[in-house]
N, C-alpha and C positions, 0 to 999 in steps of 0.2 A: 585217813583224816587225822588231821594233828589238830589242836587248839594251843594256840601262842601267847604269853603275857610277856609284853615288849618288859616289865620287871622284874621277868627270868632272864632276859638277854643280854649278854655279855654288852658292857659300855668300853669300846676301846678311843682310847684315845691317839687321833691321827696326828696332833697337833696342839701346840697352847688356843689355839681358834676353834677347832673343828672335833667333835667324835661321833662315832659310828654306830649302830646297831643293826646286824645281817640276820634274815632269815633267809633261809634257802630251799627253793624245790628239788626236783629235775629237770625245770626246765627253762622256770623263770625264779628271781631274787628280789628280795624287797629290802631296803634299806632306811632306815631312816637317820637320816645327821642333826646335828644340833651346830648352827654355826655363829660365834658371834660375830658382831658387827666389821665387818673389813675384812674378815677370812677367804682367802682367795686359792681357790679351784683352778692350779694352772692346766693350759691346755693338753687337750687327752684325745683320743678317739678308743672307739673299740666298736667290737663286730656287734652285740648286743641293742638293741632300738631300745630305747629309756622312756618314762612319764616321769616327769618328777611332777610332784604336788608343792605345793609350799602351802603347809599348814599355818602359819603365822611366819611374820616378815615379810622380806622383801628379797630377793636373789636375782641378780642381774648375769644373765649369759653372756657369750661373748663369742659370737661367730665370726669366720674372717671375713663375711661381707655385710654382718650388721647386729646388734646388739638388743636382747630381747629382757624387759625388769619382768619377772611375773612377782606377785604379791599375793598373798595368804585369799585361797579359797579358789587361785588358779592351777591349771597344770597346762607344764608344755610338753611335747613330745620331740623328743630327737632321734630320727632316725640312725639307721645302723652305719658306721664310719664316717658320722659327721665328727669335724674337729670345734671342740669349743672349752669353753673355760668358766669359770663363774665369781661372781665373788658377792658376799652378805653387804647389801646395802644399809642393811639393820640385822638385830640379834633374830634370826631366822632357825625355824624346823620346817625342813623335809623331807619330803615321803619318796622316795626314787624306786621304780619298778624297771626292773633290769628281764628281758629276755634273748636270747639262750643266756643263763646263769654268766657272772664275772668270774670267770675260774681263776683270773689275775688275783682279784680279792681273796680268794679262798686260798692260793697259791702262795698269799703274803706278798703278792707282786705289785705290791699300790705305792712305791716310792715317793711317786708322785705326790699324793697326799698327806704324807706324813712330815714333808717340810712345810714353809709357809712363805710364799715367793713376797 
């Protein structure tokens, strides 16, 4: 058993838009971002099935056959090797539950995230 204060957690920043905070199990990861307004999540897959929450804001995905906003007090789920993308419709936090863990992230393999397209 651990107990976690997200104001022990390392604040990395991926971006002038976007940063990060990771917690990690062994099996599943939780993350939570802070994005503002217009910050855009280009597209990605990976083997891990996701929930994101969105605690306040608004975050709009971006599938290749159709486009989902969720908004604070919803969560979507993305299954494992779907491709999609996102981007903050407004100044947004959320909550992302990653199972089996992103060994990409822990690996420092998030390229991806750390520009801003």
């Amino acid at each position: 058993m651990k107990v976690v204060d997200w104001a022990h957690v390392e604040v990395v920043r991926m971006n002038e838009k976007i940063t990060r905070q990771l917690i990690a199990g062994e099996q599943a990861m939780l993350a939570r971002f802070f994005m503002a307004k217009g910050a855009v999540v280009p597209e990605h897959q990976h083997e891990s099935e996701q929930f994101s929450q969105i605690l306040s804001g608004q975050l709009k995905f971006v599938f290749r056959d159709c486009e989902i906003v969720v908004r604070g007090g919803e969560v979507l789920y993305i299954p494992s090797g779907v491709p999609h993308a996102a981007e903050a419709l407004s100044d947004t936090v959320a909550m992302d539950v990653f199972s089996p863990i992103r060994k990409d992230w822990l690996a420092g393999e998030d390229a991806y995230l750390r520009g801003q397209a």
